[in-house]
Each structure stands twice: as C-alpha cells, then as structure tokens.
PDB file of N, CA, C and O in Angstrom:
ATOM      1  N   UNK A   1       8.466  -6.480  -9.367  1.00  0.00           N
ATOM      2  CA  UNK A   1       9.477  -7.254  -8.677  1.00  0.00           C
ATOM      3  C   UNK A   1       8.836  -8.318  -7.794  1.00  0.00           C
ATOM      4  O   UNK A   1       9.550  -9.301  -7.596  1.00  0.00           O
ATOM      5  N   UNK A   2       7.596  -8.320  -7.206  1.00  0.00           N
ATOM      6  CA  UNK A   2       6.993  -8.903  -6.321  1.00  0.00           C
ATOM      7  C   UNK A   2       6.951  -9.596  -7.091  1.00  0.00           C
ATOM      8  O   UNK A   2       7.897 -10.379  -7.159  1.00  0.00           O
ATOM      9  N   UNK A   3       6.149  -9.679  -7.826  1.00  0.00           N
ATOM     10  CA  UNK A   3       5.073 -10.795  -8.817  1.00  0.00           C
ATOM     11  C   UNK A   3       6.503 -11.772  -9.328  1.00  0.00           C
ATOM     12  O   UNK A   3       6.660 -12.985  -9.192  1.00  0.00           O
ATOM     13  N   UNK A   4       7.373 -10.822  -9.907  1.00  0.00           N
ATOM     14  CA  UNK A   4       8.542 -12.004 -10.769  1.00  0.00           C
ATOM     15  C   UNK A   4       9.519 -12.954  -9.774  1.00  0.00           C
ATOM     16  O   UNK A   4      10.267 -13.872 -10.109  1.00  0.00           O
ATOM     17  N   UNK A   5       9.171 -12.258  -8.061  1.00  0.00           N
ATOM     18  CA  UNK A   5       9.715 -13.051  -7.390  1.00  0.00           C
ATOM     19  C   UNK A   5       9.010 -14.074  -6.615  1.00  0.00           C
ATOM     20  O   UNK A   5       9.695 -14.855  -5.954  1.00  0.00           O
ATOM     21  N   UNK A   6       7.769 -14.173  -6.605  1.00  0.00           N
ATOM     22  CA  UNK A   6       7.350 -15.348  -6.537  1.00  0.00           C
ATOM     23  C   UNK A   6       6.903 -16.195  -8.132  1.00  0.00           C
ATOM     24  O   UNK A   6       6.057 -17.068  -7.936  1.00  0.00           O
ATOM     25  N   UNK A   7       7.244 -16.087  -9.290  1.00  0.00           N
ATOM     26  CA  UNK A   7       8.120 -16.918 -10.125  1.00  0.00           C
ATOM     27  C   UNK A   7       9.389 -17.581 -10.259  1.00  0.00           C
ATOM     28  O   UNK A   7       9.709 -18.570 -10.918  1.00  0.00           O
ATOM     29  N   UNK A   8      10.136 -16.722  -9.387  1.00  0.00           N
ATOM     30  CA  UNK A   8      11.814 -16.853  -9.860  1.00  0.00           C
ATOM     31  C   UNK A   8      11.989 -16.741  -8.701  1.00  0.00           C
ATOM     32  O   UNK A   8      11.601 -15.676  -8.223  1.00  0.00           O
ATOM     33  N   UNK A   9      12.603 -17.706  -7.796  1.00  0.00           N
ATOM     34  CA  UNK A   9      13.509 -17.458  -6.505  1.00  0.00           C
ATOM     35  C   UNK A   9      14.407 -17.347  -6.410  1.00  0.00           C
ATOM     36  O   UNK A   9      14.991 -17.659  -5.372  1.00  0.00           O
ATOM     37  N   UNK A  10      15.029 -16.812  -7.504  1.00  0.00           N
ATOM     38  CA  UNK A  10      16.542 -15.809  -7.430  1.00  0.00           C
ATOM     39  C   UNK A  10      16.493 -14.116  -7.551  1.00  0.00           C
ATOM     40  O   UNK A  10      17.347 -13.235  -7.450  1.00  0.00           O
ATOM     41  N   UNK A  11      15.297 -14.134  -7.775  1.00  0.00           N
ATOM     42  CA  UNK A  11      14.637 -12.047  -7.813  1.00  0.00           C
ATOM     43  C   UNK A  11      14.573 -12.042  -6.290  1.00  0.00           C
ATOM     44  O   UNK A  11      13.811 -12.746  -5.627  1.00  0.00           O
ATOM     45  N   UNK A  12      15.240 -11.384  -5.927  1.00  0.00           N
ATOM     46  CA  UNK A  12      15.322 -11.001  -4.732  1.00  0.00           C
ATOM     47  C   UNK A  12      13.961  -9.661  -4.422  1.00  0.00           C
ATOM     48  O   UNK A  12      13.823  -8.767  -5.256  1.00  0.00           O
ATOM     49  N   UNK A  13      13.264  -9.700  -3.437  1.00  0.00           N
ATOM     50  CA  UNK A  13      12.410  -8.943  -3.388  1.00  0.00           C
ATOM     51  C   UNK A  13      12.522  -7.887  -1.790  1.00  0.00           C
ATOM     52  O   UNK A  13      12.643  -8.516  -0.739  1.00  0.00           O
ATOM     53  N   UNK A  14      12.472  -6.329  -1.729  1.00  0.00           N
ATOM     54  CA  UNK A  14      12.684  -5.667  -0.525  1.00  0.00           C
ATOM     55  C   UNK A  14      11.741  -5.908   0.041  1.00  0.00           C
ATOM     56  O   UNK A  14      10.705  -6.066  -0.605  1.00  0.00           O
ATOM     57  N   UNK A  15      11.735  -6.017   1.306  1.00  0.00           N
ATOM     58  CA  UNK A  15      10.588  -5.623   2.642  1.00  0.00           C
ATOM     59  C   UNK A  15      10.139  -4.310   2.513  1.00  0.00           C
ATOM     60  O   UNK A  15       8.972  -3.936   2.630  1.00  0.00           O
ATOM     61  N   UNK A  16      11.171  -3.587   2.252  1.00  0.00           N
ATOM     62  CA  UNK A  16      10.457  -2.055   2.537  1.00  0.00           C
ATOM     63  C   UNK A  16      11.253  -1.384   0.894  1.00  0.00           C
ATOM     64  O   UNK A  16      12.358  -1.459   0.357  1.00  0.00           O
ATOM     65  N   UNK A  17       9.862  -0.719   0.577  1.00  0.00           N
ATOM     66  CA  UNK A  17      10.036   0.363  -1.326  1.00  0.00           C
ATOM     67  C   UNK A  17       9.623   1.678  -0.190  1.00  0.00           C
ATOM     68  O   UNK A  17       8.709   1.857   0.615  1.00  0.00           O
ATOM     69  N   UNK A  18      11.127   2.640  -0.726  1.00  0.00           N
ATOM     70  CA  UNK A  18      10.751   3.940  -0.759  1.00  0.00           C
ATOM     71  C   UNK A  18      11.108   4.735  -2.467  1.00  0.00           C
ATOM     72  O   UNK A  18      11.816   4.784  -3.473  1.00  0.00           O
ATOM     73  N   UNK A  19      10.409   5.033  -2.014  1.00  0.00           N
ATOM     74  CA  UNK A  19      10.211   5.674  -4.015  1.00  0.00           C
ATOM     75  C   UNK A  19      10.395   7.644  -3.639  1.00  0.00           C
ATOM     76  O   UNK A  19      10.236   8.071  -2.495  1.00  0.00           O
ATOM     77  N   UNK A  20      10.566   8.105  -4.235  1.00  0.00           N
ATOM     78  CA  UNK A  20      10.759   9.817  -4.003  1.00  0.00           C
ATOM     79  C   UNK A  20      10.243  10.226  -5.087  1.00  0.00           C
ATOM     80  O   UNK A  20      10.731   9.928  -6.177  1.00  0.00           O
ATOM     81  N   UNK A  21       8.819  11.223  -4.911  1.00  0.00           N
ATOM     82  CA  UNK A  21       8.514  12.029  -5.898  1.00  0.00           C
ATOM     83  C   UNK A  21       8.084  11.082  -6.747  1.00  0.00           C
ATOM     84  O   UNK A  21       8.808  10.961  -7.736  1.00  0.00           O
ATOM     85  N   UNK A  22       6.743  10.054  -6.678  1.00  0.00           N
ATOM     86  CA  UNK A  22       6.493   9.200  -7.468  1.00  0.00           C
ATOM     87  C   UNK A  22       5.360   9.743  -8.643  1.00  0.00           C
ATOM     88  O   UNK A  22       5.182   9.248  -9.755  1.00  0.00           O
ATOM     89  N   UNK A  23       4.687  10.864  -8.066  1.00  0.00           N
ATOM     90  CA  UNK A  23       4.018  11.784  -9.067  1.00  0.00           C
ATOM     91  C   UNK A  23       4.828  12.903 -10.073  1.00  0.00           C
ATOM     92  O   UNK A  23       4.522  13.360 -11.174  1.00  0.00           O
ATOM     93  N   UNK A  24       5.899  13.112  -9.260  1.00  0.00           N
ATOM     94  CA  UNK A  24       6.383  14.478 -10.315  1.00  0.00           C
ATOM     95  C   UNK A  24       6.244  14.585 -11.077  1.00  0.00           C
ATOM     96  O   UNK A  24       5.455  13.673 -11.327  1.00  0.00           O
ATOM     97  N   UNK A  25       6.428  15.199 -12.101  1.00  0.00           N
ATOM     98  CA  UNK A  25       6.008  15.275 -13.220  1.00  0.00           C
ATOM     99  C   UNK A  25       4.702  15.034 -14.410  1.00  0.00           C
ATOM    100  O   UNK A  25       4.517  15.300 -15.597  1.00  0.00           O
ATOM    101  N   UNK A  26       4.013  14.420 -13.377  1.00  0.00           N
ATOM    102  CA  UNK A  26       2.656  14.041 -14.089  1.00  0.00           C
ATOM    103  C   UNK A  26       1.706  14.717 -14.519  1.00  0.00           C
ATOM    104  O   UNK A  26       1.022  14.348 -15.473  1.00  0.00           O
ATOM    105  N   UNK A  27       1.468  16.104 -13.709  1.00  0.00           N
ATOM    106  CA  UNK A  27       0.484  16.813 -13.677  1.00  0.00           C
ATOM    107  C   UNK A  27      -0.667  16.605 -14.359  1.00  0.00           C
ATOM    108  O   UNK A  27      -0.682  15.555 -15.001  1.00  0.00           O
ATOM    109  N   UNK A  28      -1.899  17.465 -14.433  1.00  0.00           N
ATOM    110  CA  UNK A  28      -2.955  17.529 -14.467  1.00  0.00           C
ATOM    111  C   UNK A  28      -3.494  16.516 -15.718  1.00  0.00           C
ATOM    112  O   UNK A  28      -4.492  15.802 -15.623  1.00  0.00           O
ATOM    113  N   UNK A  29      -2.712  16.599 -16.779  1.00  0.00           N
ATOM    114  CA  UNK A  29      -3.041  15.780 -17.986  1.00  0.00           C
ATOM    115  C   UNK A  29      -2.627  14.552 -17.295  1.00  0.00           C
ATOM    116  O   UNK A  29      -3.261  13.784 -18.018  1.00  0.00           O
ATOM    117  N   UNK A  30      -2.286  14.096 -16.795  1.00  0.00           N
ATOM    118  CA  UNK A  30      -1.819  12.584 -16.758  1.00  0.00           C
ATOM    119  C   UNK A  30      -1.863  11.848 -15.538  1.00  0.00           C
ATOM    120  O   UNK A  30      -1.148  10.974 -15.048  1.00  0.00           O
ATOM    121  N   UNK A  31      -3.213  12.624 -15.073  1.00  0.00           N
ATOM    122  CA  UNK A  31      -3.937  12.374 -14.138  1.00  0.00           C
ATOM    123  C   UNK A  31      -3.923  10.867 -13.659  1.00  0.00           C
ATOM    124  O   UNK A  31      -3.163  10.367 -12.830  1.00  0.00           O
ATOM    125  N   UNK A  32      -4.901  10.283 -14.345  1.00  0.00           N
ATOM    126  CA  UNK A  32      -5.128   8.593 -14.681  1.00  0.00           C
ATOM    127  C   UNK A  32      -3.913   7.998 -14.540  1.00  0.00           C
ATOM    128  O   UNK A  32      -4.031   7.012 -13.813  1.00  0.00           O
ATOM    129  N   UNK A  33      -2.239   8.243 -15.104  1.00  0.00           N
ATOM    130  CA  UNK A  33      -1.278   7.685 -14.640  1.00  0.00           C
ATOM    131  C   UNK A  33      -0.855   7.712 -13.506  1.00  0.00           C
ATOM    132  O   UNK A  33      -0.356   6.702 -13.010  1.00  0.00           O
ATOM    133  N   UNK A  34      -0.942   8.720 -12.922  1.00  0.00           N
ATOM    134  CA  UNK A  34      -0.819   9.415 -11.388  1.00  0.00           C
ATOM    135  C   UNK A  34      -1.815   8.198 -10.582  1.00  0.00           C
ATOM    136  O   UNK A  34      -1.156   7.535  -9.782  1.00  0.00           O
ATOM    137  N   UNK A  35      -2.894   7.915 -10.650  1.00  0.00           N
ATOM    138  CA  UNK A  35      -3.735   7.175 -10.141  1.00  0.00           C
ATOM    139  C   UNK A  35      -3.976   5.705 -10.267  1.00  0.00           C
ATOM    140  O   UNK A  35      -4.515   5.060  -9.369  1.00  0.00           O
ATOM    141  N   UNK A  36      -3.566   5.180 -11.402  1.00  0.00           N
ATOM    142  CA  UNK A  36      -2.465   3.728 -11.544  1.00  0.00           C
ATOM    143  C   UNK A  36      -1.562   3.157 -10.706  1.00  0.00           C
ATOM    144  O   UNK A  36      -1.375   2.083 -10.135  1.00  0.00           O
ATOM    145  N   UNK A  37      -0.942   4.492 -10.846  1.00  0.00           N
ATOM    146  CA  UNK A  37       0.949   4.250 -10.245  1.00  0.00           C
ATOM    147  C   UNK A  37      -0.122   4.520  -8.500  1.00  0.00           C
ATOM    148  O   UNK A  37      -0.254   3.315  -8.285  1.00  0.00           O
ATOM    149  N   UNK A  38      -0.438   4.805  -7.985  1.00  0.00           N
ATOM    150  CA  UNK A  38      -0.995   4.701  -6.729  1.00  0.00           C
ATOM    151  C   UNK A  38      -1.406   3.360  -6.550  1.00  0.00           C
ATOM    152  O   UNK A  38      -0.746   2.516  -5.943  1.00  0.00           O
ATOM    153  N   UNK A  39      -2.679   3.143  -7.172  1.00  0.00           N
ATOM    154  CA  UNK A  39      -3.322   1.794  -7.596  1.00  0.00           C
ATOM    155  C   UNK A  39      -2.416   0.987  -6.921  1.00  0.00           C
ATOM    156  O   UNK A  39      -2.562   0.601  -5.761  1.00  0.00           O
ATOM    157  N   UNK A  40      -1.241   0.669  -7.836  1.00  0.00           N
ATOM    158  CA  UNK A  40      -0.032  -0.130  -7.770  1.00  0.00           C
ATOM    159  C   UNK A  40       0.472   0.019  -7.118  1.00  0.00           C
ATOM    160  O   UNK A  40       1.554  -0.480  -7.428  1.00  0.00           O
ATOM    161  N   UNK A  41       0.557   0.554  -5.945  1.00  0.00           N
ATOM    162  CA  UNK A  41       1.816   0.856  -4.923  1.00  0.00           C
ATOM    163  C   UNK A  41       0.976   0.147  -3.844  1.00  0.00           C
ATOM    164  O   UNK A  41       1.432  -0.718  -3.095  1.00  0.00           O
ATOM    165  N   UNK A  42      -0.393   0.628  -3.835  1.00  0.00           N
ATOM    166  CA  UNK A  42      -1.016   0.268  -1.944  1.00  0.00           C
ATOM    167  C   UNK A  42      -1.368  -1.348  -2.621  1.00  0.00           C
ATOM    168  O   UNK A  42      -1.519  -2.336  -1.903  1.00  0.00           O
ATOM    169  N   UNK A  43      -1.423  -1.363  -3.530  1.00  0.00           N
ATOM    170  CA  UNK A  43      -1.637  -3.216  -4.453  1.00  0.00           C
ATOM    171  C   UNK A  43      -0.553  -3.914  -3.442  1.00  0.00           C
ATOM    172  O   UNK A  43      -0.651  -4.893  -2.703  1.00  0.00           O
ATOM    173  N   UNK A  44       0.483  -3.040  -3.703  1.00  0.00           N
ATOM    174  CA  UNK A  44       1.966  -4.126  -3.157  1.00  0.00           C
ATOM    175  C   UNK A  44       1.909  -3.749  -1.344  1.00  0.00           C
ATOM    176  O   UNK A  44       2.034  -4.549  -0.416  1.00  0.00           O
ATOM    177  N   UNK A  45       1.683  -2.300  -1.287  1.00  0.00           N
ATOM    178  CA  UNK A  45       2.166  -2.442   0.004  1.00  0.00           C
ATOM    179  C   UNK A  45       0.591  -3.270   0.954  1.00  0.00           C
ATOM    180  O   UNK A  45       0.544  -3.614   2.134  1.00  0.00           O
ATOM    181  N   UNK A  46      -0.681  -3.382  -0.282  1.00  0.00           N
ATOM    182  CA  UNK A  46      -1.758  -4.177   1.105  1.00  0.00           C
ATOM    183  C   UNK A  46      -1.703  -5.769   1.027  1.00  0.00           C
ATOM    184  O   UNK A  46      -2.627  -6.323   1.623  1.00  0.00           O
ATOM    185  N   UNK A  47      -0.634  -6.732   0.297  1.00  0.00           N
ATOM    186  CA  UNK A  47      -0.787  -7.623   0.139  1.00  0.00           C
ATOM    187  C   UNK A  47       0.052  -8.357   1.608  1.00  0.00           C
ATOM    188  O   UNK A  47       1.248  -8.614   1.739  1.00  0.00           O
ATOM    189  N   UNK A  48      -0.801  -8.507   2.339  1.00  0.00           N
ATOM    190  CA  UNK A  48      -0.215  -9.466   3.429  1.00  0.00           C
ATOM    191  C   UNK A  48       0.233 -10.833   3.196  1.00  0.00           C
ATOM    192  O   UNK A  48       0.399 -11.447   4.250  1.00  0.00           O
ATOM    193  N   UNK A  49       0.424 -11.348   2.374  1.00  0.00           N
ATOM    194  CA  UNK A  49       0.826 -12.594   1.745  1.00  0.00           C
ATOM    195  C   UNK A  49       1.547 -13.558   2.964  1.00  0.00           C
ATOM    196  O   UNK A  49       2.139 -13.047   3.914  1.00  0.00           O
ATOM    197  N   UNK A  50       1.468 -14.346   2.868  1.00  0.00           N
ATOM    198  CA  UNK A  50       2.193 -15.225   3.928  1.00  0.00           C
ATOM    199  C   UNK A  50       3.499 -16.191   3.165  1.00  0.00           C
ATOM    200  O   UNK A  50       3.983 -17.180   3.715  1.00  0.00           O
ATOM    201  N   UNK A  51       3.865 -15.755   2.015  1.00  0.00           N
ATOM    202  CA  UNK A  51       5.023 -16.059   1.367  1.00  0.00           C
ATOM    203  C   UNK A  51       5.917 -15.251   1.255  1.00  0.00           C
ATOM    204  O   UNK A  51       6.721 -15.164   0.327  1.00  0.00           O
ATOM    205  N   UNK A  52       5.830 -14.545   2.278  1.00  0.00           N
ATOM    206  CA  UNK A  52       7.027 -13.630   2.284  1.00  0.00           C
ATOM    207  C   UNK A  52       7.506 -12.647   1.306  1.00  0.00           C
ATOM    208  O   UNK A  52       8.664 -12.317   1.048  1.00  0.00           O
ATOM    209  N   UNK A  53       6.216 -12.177   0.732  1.00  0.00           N
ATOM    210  CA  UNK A  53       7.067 -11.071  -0.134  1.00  0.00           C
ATOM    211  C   UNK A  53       5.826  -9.674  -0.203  1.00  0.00           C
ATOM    212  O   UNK A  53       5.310  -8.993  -1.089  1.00  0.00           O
ATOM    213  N   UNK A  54       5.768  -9.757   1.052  1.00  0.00           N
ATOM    214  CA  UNK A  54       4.517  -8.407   1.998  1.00  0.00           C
ATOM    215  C   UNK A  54       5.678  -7.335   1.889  1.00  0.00           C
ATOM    216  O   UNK A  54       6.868  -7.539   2.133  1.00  0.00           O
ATOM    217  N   UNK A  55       5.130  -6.226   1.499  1.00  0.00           N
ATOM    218  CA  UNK A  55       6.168  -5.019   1.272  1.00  0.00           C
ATOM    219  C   UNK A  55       5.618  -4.018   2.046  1.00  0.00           C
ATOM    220  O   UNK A  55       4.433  -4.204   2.321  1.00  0.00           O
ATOM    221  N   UNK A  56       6.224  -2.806   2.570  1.00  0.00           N
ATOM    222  CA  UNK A  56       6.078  -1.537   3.458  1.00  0.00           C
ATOM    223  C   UNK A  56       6.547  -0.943   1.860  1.00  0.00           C
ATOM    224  O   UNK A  56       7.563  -1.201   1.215  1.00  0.00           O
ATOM    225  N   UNK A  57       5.587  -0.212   1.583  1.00  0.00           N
ATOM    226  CA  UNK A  57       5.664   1.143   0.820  1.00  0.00           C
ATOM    227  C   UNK A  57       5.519   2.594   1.037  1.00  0.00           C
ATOM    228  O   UNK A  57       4.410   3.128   1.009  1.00  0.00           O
ATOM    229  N   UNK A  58       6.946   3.446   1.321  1.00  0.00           N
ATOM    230  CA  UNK A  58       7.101   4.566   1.502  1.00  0.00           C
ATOM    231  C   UNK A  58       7.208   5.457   0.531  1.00  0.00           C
ATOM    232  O   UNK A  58       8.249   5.570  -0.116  1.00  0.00           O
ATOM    233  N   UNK A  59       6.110   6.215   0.312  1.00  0.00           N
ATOM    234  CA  UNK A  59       6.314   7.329  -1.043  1.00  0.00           C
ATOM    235  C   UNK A  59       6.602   8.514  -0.191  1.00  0.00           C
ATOM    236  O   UNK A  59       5.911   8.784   0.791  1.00  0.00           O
ATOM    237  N   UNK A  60       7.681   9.257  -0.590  1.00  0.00           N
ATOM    238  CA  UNK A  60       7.829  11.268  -0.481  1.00  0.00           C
ATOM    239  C   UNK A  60       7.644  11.766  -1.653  1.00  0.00           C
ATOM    240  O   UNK A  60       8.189  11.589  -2.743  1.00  0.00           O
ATOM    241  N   UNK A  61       6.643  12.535  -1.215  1.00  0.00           N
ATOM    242  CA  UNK A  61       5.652  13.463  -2.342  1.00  0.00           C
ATOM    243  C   UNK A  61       5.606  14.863  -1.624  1.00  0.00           C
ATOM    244  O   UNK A  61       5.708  14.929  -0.400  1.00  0.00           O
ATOM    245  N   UNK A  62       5.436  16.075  -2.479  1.00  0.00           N
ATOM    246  CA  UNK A  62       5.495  17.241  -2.320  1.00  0.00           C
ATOM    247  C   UNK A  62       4.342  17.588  -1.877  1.00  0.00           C
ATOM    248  O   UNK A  62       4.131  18.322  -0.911  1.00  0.00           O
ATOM    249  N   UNK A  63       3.137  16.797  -2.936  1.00  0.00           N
ATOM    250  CA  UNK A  63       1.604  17.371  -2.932  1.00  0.00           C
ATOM    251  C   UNK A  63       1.303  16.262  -2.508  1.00  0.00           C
ATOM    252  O   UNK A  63       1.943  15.226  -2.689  1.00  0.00           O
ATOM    253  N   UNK A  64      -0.084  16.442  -1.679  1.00  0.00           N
ATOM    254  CA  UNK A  64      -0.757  15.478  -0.951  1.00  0.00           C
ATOM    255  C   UNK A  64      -1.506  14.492  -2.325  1.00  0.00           C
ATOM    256  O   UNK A  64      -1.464  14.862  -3.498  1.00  0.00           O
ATOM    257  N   UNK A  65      -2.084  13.361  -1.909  1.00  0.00           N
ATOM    258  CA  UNK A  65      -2.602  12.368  -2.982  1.00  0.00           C
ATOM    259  C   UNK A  65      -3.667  12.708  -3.847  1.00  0.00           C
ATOM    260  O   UNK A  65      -4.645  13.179  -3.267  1.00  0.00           O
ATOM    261  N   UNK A  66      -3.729  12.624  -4.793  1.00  0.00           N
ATOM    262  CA  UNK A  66      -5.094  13.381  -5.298  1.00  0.00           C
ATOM    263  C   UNK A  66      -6.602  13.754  -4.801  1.00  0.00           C
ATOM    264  O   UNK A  66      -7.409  14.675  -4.925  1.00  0.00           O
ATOM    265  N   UNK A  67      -6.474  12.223  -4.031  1.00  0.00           N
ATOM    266  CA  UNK A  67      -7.876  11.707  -2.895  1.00  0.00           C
ATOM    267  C   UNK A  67      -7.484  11.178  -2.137  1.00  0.00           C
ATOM    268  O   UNK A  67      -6.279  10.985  -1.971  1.00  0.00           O
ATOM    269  N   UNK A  68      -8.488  10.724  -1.349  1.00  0.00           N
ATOM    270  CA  UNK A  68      -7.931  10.326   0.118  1.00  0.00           C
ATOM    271  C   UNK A  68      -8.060   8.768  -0.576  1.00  0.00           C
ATOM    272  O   UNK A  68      -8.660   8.444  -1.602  1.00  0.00           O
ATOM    273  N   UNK A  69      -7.164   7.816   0.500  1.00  0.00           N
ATOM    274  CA  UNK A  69      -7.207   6.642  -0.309  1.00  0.00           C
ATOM    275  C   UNK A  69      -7.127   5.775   1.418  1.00  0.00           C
ATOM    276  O   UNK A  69      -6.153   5.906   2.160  1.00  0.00           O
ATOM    277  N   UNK A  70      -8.327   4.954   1.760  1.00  0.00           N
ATOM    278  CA  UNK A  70      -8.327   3.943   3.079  1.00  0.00           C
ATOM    279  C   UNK A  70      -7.216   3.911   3.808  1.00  0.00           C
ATOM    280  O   UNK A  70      -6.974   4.326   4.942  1.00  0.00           O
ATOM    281  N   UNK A  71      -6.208   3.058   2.562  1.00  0.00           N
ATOM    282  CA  UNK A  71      -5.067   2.051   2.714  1.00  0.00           C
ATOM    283  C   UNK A  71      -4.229   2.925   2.683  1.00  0.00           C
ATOM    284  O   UNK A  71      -3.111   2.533   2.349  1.00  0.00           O
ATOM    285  N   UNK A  72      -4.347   4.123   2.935  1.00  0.00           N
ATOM    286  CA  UNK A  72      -2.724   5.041   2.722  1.00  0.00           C
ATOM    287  C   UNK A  72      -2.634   6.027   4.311  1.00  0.00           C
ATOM    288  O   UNK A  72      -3.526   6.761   4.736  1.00  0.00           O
ATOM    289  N   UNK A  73      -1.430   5.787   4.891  1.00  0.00           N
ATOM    290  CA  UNK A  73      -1.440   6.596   6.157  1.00  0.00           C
ATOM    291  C   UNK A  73      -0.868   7.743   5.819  1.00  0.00           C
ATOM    292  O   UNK A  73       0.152   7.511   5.169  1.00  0.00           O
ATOM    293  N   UNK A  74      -1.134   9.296   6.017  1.00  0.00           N
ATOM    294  CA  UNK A  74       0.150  10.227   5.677  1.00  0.00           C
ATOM    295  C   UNK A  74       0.810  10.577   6.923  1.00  0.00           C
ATOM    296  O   UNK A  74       0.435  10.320   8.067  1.00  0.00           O
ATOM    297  N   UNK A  75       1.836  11.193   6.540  1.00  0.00           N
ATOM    298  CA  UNK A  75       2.772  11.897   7.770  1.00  0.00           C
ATOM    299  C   UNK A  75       3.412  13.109   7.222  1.00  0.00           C
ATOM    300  O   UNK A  75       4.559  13.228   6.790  1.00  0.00           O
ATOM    301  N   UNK A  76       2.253  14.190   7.335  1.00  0.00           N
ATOM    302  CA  UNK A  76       3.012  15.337   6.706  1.00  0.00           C
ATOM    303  C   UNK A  76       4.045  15.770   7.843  1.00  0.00           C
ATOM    304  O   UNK A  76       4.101  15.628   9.065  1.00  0.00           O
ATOM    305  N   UNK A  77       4.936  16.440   6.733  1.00  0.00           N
ATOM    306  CA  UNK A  77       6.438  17.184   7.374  1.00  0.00           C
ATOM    307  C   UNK A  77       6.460  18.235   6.743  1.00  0.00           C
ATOM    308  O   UNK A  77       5.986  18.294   5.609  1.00  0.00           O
ATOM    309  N   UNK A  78       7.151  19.537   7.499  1.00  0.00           N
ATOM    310  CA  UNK A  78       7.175  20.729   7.084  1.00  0.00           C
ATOM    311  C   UNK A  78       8.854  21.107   7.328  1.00  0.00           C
ATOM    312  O   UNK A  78       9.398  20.550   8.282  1.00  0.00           O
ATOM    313  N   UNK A  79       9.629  21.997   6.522  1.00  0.00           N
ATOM    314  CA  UNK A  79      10.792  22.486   7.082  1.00  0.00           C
ATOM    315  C   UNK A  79      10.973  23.180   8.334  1.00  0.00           C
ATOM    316  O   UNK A  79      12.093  23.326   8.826  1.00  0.00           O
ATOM    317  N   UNK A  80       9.820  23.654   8.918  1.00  0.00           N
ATOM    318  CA  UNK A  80       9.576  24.356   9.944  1.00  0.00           C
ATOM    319  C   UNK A  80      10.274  23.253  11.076  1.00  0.00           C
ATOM    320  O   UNK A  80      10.274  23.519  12.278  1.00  0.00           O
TER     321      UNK A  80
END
C-alpha cells in the first residue's frame, strides 16, 4: 500500500498498521515466510520518509519473534 501510494495519489495510505496474529499459522516449516513477512513490516514501519507515508506498525502475536530484531520494541501482556 505504501509503495502504490506514492505512485497513485488516490491510494490512500494509514499512519498506523495493526495486523493480529501475523505469524499464525506458519509454523516451523515456513519459517523463512515468517521472517519475510517481518522483513516487511519493520521495512514499512523504519521508513521515516518525509513524504508522508512513515507508518507505526503494530503486530499482536501470541509467541515472541523468532529473534530479537533492533528495530522492533515489544510490550509483552499477560491476562494476569
């Protein structure tokens, strides 16, 4: 959405992506996709761009990230 909206200035683009459960289902085989789809998320949320289309990316995930990753802050929560 980023990318096609600085092509097209009618793609409207959010300030802030929350995504839920962006690993589920991936497990152990599909590792490497799991780690893409990360790739791609701190891609969008580290681009400070000064054209206005800098995004806050919020993922809720069950399991912590595979690895620790610089660019990623966590905030674990418990039901407790």
């Amino acid at each position: 959405m980023r990318d096609l909206g600085r092509l097209d200035a009618g793609v409207r683009v959010p300030q802030v992506l929350i995504i839920d459960s962006p690993l589920a289902e991936l497990g152990a085989v599909a590792q490497a996709t799991g780690e893409r789809l990360i790739g791609a998320l701190i891609d969008v949320a580290s681009d400070t761009s000064s054209d206005g289309y800098a995004c806050q990316v919020i993922a809720a995930t069950n399991d912590p990230p595979p690895r620790s990753y610089p660019e990623v802050r966590e905030t674990p929560v418990s039901t407790a």
